[in-house]
PyMOL Python script that loads the backbone (N, CA, C, O; Angstrom):
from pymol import cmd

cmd.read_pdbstr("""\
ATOM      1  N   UNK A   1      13.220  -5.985  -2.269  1.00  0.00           N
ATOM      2  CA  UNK A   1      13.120  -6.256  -0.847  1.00  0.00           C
ATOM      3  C   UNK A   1      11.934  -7.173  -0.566  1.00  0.00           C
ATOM      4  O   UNK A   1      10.850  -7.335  -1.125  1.00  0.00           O
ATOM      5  N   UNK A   2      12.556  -7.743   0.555  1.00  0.00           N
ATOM      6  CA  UNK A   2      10.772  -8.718   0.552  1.00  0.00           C
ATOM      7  C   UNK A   2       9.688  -8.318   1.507  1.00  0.00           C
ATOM      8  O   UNK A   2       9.902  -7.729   2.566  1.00  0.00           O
ATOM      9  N   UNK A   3       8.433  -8.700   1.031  1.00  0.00           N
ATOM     10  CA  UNK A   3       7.226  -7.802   2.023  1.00  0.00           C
ATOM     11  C   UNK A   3       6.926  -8.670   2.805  1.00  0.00           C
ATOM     12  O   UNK A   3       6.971  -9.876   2.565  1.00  0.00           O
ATOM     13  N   UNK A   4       6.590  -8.164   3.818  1.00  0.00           N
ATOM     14  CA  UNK A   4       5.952  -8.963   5.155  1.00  0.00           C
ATOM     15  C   UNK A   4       4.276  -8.091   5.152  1.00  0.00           C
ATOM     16  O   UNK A   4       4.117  -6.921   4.805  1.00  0.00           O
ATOM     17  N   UNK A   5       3.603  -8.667   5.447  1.00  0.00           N
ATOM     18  CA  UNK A   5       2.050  -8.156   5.732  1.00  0.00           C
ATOM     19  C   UNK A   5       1.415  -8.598   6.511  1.00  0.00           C
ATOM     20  O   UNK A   5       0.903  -9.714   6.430  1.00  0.00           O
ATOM     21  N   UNK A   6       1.261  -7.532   7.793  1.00  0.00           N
ATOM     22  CA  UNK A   6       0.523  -7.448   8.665  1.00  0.00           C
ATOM     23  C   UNK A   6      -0.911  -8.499   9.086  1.00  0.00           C
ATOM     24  O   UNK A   6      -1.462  -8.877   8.053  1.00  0.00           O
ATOM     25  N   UNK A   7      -1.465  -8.924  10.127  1.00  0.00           N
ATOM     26  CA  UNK A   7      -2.345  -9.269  10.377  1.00  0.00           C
ATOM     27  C   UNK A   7      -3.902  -8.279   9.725  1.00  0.00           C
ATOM     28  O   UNK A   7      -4.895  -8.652   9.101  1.00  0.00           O
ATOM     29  N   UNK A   8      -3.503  -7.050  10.201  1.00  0.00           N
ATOM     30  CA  UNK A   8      -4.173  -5.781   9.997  1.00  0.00           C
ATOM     31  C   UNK A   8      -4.263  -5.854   8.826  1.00  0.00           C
ATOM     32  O   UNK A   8      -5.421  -6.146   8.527  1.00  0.00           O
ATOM     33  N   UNK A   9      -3.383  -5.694   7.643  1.00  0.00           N
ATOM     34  CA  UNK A   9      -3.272  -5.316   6.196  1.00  0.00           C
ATOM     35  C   UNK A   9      -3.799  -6.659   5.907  1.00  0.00           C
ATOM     36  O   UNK A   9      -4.927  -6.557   5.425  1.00  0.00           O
ATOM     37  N   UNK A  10      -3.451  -7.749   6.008  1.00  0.00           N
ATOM     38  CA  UNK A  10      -4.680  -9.184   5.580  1.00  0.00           C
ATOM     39  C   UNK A  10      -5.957  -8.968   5.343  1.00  0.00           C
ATOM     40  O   UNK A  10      -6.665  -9.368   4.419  1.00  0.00           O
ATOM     41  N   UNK A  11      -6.292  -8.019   6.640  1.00  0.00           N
ATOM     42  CA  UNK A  11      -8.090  -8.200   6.901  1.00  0.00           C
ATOM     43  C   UNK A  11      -8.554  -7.210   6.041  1.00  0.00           C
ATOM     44  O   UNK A  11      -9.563  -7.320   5.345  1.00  0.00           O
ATOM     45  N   UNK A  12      -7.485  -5.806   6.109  1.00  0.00           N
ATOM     46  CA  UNK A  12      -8.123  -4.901   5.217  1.00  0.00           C
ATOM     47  C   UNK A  12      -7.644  -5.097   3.487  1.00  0.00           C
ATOM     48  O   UNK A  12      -8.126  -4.465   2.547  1.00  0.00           O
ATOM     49  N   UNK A  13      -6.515  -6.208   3.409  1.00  0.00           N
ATOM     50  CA  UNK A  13      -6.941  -6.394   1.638  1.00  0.00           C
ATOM     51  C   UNK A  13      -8.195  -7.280   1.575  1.00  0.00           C
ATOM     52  O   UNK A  13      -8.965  -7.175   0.620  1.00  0.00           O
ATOM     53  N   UNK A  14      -8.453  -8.302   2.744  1.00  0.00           N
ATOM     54  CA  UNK A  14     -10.047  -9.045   2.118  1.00  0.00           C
ATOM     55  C   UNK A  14     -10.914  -8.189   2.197  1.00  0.00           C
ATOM     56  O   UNK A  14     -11.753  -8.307   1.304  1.00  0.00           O
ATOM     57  N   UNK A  15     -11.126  -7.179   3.038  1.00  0.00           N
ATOM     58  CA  UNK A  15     -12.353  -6.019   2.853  1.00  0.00           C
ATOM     59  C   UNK A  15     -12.631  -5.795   1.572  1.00  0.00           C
ATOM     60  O   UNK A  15     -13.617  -6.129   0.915  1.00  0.00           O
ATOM     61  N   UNK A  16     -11.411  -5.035   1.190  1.00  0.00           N
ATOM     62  CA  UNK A  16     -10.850  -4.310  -0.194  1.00  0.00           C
ATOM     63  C   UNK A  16     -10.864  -5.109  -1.788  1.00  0.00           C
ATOM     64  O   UNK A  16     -10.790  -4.497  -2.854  1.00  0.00           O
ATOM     65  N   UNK A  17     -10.967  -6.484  -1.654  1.00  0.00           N
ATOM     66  CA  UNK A  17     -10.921  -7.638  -2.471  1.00  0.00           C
ATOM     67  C   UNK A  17      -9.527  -7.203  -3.027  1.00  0.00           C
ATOM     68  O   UNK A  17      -9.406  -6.934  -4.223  1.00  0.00           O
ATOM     69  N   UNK A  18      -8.698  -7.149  -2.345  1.00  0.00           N
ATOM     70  CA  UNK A  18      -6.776  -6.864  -2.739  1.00  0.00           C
ATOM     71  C   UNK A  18      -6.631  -8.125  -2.595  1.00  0.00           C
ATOM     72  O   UNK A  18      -7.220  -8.827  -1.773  1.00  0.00           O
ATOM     73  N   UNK A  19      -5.534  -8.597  -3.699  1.00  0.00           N
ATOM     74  CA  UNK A  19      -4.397  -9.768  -3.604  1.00  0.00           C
ATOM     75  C   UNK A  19      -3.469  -9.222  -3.880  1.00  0.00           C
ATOM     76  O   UNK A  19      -3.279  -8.288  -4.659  1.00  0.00           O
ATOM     77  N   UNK A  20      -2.532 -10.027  -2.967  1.00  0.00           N
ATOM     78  CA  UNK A  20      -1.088  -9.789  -2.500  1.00  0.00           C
ATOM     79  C   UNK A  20      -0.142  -9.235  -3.259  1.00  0.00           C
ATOM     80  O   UNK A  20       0.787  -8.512  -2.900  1.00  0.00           O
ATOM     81  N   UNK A  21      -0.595  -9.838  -4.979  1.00  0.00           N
ATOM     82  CA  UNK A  21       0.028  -9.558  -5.810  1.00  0.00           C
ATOM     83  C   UNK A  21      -0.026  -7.618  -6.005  1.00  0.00           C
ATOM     84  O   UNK A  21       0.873  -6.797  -5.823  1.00  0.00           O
ATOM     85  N   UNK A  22      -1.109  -7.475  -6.329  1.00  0.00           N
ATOM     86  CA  UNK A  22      -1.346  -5.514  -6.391  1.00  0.00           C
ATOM     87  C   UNK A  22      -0.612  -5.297  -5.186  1.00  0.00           C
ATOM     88  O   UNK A  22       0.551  -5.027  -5.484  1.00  0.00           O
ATOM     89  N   UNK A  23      -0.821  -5.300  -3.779  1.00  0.00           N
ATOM     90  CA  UNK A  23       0.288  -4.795  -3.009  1.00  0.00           C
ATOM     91  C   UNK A  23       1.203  -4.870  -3.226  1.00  0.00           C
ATOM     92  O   UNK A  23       1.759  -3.890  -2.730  1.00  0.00           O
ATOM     93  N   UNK A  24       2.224  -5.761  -3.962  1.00  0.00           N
ATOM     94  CA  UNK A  24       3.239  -6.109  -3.797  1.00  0.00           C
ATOM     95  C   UNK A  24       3.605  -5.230  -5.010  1.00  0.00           C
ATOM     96  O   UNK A  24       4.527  -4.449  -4.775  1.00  0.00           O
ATOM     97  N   UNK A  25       3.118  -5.185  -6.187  1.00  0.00           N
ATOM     98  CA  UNK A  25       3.553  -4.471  -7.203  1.00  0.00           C
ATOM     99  C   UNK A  25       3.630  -2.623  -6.596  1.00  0.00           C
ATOM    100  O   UNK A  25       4.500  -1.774  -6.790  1.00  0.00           O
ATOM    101  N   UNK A  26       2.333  -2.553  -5.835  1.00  0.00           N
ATOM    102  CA  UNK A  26       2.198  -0.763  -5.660  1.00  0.00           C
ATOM    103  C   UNK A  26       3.569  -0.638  -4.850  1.00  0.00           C
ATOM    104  O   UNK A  26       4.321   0.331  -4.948  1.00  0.00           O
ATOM    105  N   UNK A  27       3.807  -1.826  -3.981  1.00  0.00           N
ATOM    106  CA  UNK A  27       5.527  -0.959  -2.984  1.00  0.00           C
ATOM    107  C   UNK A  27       6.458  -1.161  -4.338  1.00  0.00           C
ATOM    108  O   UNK A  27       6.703  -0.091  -4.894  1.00  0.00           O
ATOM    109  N   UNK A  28       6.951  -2.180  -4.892  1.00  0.00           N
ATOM    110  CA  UNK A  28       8.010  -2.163  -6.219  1.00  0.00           C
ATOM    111  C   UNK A  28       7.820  -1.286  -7.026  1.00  0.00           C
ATOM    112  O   UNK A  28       8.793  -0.648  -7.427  1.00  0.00           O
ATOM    113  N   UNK A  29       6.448  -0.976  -7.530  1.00  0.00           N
ATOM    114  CA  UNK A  29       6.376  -0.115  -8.918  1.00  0.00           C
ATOM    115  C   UNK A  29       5.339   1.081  -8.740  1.00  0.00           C
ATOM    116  O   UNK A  29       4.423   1.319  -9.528  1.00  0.00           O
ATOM    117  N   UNK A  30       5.624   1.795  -7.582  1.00  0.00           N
ATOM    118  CA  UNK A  30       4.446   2.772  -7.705  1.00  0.00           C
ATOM    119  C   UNK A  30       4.834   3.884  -8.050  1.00  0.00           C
ATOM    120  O   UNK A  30       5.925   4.449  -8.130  1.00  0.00           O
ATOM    121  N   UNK A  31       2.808   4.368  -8.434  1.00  0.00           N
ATOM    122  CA  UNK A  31       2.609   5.701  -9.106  1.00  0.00           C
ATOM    123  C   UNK A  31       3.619   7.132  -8.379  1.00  0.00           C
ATOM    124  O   UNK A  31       4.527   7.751  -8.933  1.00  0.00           O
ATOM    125  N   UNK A  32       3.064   7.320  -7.013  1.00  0.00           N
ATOM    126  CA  UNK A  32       4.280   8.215  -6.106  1.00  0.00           C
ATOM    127  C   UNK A  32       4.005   7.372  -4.742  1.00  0.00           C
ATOM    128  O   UNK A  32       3.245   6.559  -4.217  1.00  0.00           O
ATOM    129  N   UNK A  33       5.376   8.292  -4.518  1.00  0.00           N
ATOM    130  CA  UNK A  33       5.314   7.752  -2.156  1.00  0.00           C
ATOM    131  C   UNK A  33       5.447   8.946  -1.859  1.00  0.00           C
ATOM    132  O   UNK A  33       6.148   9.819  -2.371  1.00  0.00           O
ATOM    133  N   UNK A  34       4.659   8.973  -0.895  1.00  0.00           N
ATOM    134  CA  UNK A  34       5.120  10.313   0.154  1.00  0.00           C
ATOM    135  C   UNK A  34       4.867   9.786   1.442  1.00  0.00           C
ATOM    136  O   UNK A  34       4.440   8.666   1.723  1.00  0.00           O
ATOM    137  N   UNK A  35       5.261  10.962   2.390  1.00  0.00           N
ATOM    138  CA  UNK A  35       5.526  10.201   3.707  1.00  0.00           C
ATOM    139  C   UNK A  35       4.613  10.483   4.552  1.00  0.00           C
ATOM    140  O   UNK A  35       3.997  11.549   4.549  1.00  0.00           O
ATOM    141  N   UNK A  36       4.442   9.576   5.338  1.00  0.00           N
ATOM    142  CA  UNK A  36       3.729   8.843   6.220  1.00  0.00           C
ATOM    143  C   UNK A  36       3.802   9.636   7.610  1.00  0.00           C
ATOM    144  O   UNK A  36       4.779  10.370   7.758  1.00  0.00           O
ATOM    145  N   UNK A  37       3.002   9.566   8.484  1.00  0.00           N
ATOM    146  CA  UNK A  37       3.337   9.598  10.206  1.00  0.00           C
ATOM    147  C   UNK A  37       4.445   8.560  10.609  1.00  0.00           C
ATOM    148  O   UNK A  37       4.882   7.601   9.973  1.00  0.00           O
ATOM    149  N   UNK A  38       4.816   9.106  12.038  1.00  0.00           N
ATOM    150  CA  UNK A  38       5.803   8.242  12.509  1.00  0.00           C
ATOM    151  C   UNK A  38       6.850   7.470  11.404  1.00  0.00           C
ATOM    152  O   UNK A  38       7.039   6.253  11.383  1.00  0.00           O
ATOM    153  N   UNK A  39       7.253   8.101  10.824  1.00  0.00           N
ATOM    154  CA  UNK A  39       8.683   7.471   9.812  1.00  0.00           C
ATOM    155  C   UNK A  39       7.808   6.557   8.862  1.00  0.00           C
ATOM    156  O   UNK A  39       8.509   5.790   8.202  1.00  0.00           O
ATOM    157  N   UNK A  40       6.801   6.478   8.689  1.00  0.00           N
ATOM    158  CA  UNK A  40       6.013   5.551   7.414  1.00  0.00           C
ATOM    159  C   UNK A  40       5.937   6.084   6.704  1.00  0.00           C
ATOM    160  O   UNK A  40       6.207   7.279   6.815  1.00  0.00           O
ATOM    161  N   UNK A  41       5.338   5.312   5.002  1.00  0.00           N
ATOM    162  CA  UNK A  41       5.582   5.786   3.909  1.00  0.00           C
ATOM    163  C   UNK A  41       4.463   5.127   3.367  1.00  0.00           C
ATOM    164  O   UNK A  41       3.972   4.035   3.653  1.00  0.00           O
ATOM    165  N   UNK A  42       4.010   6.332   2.187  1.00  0.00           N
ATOM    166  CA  UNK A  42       2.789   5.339   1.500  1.00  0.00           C
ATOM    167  C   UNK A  42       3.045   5.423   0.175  1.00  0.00           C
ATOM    168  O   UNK A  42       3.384   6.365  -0.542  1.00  0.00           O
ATOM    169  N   UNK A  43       2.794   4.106  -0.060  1.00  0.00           N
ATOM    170  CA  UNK A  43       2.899   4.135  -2.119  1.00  0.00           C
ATOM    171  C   UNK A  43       1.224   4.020  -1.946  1.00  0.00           C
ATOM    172  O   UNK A  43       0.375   3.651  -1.134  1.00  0.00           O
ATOM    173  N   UNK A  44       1.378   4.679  -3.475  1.00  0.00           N
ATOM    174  CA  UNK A  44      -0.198   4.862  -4.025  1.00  0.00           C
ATOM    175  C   UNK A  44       0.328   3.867  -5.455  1.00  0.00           C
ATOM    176  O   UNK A  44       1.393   3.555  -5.987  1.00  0.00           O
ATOM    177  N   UNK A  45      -1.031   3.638  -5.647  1.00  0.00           N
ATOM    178  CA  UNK A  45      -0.704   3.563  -7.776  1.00  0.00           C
ATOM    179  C   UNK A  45      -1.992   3.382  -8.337  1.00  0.00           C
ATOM    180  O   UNK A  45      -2.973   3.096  -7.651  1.00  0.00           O
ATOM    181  N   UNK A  46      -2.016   3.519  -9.389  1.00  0.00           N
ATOM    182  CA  UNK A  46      -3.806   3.622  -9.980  1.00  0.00           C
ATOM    183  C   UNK A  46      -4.202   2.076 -10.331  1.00  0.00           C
ATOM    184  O   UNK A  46      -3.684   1.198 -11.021  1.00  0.00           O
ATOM    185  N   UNK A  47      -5.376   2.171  -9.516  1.00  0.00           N
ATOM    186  CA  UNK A  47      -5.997   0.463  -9.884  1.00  0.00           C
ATOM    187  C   UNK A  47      -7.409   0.944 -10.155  1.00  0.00           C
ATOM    188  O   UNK A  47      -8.034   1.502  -9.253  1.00  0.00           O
ATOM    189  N   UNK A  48      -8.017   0.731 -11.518  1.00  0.00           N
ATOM    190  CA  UNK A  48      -9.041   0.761 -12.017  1.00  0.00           C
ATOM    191  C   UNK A  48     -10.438   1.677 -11.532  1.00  0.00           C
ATOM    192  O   UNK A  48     -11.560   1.261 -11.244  1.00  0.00           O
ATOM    193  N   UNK A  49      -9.874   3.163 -11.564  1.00  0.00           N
ATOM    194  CA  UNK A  49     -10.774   4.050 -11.281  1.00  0.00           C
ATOM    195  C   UNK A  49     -10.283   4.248  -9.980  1.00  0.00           C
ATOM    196  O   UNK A  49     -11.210   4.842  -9.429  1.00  0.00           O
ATOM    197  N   UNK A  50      -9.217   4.079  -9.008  1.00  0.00           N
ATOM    198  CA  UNK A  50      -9.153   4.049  -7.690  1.00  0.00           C
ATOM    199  C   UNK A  50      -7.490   4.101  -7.423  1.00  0.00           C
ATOM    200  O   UNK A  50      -6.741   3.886  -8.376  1.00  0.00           O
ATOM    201  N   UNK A  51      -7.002   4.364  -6.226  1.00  0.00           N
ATOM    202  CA  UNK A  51      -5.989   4.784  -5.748  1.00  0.00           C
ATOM    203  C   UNK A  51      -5.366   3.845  -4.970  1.00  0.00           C
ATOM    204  O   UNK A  51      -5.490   4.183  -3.793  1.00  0.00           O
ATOM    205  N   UNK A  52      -4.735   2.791  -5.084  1.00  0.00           N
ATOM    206  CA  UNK A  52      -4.562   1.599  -4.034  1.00  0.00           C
ATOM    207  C   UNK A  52      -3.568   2.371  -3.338  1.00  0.00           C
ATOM    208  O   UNK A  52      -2.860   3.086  -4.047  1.00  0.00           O
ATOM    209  N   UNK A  53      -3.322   2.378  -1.819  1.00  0.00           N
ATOM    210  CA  UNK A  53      -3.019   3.117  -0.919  1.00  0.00           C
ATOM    211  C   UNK A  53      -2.294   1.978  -0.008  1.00  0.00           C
ATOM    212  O   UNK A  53      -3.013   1.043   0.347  1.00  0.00           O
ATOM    213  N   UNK A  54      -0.938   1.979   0.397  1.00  0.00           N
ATOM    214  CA  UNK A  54      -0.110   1.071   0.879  1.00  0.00           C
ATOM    215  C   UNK A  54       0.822   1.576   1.989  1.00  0.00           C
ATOM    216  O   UNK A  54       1.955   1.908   1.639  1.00  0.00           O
ATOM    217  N   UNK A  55       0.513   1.667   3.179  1.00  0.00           N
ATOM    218  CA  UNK A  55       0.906   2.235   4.035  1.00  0.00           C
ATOM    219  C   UNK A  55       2.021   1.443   4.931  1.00  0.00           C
ATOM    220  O   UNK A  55       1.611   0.520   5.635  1.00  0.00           O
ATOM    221  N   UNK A  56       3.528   1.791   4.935  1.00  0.00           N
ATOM    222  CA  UNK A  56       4.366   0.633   5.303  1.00  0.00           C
ATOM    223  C   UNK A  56       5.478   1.459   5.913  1.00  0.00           C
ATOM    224  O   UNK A  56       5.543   2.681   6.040  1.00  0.00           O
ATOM    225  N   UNK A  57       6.472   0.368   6.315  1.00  0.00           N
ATOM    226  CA  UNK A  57       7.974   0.596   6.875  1.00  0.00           C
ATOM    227  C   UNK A  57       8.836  -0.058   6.575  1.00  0.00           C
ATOM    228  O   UNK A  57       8.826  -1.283   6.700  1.00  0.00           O
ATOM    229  N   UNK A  58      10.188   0.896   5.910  1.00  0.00           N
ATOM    230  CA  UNK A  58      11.065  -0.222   5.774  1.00  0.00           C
ATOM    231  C   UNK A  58      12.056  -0.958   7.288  1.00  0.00           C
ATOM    232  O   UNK A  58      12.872  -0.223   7.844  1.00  0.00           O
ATOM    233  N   UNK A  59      11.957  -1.630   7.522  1.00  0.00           N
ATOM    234  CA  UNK A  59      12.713  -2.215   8.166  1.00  0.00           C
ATOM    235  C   UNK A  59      13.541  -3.296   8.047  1.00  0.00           C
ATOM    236  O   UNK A  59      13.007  -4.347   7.695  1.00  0.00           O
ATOM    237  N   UNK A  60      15.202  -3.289   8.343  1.00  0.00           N
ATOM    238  CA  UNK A  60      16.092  -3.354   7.830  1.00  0.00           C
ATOM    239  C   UNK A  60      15.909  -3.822   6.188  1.00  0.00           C
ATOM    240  O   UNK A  60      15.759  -2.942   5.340  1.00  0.00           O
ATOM    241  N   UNK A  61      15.937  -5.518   5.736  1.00  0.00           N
ATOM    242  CA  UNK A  61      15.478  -4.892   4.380  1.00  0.00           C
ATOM    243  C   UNK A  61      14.346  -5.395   3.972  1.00  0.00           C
ATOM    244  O   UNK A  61      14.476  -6.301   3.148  1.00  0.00           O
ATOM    245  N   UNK A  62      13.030  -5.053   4.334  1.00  0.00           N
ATOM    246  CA  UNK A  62      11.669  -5.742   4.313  1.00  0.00           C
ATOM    247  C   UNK A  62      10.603  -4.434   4.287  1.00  0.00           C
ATOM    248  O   UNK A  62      10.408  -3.366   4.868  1.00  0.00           O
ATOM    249  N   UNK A  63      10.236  -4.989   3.566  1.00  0.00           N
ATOM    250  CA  UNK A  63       8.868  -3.695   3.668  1.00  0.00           C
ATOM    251  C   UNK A  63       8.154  -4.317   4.685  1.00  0.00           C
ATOM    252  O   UNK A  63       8.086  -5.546   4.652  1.00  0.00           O
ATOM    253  N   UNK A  64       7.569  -3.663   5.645  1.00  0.00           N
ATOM    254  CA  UNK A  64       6.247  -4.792   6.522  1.00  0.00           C
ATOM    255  C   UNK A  64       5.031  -3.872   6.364  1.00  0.00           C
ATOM    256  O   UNK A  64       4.707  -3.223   7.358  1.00  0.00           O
ATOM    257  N   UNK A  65       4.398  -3.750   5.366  1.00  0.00           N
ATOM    258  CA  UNK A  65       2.402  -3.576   4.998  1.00  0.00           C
ATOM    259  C   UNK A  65       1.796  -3.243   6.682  1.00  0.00           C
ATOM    260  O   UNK A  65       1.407  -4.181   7.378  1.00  0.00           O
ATOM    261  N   UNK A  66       1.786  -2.142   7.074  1.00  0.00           N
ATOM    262  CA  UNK A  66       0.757  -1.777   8.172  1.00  0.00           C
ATOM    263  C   UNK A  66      -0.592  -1.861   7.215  1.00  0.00           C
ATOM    264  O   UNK A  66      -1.349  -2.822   7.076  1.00  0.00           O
ATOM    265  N   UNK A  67      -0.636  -0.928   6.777  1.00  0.00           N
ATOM    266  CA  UNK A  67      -2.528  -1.137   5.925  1.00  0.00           C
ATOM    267  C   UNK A  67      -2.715  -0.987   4.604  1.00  0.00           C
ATOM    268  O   UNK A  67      -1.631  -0.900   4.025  1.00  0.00           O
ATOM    269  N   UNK A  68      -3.421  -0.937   4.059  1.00  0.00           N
ATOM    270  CA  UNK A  68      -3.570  -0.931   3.005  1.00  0.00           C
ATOM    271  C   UNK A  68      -5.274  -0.606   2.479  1.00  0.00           C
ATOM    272  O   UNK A  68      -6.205  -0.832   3.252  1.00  0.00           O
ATOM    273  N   UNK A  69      -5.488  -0.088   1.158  1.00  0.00           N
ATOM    274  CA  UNK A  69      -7.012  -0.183   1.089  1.00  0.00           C
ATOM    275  C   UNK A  69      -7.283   1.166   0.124  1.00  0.00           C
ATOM    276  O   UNK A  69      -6.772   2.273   0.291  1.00  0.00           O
ATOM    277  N   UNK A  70      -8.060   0.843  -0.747  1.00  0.00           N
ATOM    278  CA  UNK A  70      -8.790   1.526  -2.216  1.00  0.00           C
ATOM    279  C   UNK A  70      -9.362   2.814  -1.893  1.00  0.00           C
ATOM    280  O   UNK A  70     -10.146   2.766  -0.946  1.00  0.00           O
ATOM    281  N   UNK A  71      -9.150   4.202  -2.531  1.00  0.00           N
ATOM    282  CA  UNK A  71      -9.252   5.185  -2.058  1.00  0.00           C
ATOM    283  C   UNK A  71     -10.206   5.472  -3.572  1.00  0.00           C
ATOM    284  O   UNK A  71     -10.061   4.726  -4.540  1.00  0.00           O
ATOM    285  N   UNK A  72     -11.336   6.850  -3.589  1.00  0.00           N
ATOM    286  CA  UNK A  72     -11.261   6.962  -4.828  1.00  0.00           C
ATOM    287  C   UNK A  72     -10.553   7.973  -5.335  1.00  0.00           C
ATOM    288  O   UNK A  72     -10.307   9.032  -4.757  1.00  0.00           O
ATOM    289  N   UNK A  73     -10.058   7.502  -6.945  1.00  0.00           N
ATOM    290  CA  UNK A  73      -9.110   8.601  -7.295  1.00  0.00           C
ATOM    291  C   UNK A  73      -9.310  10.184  -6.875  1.00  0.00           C
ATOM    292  O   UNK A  73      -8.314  10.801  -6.497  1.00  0.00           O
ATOM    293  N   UNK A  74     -10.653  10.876  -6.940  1.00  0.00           N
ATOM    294  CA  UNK A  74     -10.855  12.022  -7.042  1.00  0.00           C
ATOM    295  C   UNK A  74      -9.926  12.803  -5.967  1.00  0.00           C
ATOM    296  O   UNK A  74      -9.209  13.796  -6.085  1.00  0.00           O
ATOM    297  N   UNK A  75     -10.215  11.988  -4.911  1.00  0.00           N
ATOM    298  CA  UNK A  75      -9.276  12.293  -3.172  1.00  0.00           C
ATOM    299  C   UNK A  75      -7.964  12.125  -3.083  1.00  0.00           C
ATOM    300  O   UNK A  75      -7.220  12.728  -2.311  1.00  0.00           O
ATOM    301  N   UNK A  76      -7.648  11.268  -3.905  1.00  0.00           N
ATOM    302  CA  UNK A  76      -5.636  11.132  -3.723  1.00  0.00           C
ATOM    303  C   UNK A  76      -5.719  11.227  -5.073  1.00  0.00           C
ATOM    304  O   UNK A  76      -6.044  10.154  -5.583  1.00  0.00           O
ATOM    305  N   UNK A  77      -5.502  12.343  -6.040  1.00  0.00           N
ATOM    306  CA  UNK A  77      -5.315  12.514  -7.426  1.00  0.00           C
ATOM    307  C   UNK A  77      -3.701  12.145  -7.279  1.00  0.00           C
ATOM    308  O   UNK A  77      -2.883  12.357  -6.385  1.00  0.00           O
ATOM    309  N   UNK A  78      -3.633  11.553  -8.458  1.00  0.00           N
ATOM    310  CA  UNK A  78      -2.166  11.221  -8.716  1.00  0.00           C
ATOM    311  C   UNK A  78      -1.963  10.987 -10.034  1.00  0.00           C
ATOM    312  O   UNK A  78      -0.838  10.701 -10.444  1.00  0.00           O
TER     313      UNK A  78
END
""", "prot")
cmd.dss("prot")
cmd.show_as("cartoon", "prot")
cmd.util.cbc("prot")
cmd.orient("prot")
């Protein structure tokens, strides 16, 4: 499916020093999803000591990236 990303999720992957590419892999190939508020969904997956955290919706067939941003593992064990 193809991703769309937020204005919001932009600012918080430059916070985060995320490229597009790691988001894009954590929605295709992630560690787990569980669900979200309001009908959202989050993929996690392990990025180097840390939990990349991808908070999205599918709509019709597009993921669209609300936020995103590096958790440390200890807090979202996965």
């Amino acid at each position: 499916m193809p991703v769309k990303i937020t204005k919001h999720a932009r600012e918080r992957m430059e916070k985060y020093e995320l490229k597009e590419e790691q988001v894009t892999n954590c929605l295709k190939k992630p560690d787990l999803i569980i669900k979200g508020n309001e009908g959202r969904k989050i993929a996690q997956k392990r990025l180097n000591g840390y939990v990349l955290r991808v908070i999205y919706e599918e709509t019709g067939n597009n993921f669209v990236v609300i936020t995103t941003y590096k958790a440390k593992r200890e807090r979202y064990e996965i």
